[in-house]
N, C-alpha and C positions, 0 to 999 in steps of 0.2 A: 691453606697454601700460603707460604710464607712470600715466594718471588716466583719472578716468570719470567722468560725469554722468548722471545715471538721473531720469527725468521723467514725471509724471503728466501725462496731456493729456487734451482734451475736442476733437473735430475736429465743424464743420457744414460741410457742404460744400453750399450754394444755388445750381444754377446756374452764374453765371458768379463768384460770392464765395465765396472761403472763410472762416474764422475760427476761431482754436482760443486757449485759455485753461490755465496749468497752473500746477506747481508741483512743487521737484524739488530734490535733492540735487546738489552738485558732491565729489566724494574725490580728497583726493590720496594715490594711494596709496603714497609714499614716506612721508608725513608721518602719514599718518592722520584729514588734517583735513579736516573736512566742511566746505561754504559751501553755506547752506541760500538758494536762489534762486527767482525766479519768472520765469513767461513771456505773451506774447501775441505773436499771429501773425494776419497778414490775407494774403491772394494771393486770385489769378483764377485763372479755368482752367475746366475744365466739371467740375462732378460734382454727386451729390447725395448726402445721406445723413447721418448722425452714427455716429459713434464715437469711444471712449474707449480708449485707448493710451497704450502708457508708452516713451518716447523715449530710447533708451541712446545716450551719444556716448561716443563711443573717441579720445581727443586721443593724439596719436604724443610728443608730449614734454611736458615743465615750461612751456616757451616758449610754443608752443601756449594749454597748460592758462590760465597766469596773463593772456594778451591777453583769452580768452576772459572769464572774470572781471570785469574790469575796462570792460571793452566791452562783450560780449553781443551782437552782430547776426548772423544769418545769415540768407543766401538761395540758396534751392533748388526744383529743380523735383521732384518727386515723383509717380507713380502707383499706388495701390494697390489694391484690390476686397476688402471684408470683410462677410461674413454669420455673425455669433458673438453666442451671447444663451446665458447660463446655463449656458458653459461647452463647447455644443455650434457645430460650426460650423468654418469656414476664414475665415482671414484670408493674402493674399499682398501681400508687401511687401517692397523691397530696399532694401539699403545703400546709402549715399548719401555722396558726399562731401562735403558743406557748405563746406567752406572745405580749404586745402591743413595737410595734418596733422590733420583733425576727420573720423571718420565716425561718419553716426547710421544706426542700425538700427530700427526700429518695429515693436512687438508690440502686435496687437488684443488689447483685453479682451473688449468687445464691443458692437457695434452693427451696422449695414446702410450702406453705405458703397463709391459707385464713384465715385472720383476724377483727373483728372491737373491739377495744380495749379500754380503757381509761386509760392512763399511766401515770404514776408517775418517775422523774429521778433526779439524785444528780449527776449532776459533782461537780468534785473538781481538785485542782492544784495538777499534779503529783510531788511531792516536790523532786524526784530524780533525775529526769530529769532537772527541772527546778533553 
């Protein structure tokens, strides 16, 4: 694993819209350096629900890493079912490959959440932080 992106999110899933809002670290782990970023995401699909999760991407190289940076878009289809509140609960969720060289992994914190979805999202460099 060359770098890693680790991300807080917030998922609503109404119906036939979803919507999710975050914010999140990028590392390169050769260098050490953090690029502190942010996200939003819309897609269709059927589900209902809210939850809050935290989005690990696993970029296979530098190349990968730095388009990602610089750009920000991914789209993917996703399925999940989460009932997690105050630690107690399941959440099921699988990796996904986002783009060629990028997988994200997704870990409920927790909320009530059955989705299958096709998402669209813009990170970009939080430029206050960074």
């Amino acid at each position: 694993m060359h770098t890693a992106m680790l991300f807080a999110n917030k998922g609503i899933y109404l119906l036939a819209v979803s919507s999710g809002k975050g914010f999140g670290v990028a590392r390169n782990n050769q260098t050490g350096k953090n690029t502190y970023m942010k996200m939003f995401s819309a897609g269709a699909g059927i589900g209902i629900g809210i939850r809050e999760f935290t989005g690990i991407f696993i970029f296979a190289n530098k190349t990968v890493f730095d388009y990602f940076i610089e750009h920000g878009y991914t789209a993917n289809a996703s399925a999940d079912a989460a009932a997690k509140y105050d630690g107690e609960g399941e959440a099921i969720s699988l990796g996904i490959d986002v783009s060629p060289g990028v997988k994200l992994y997704q870990l409920t914190q927790e909320g009530l959440a059955l989705q299958a979805t096709i998402q669209g999202t813009k990170f970009w460099v939080d430029e206050e932080l960074n």
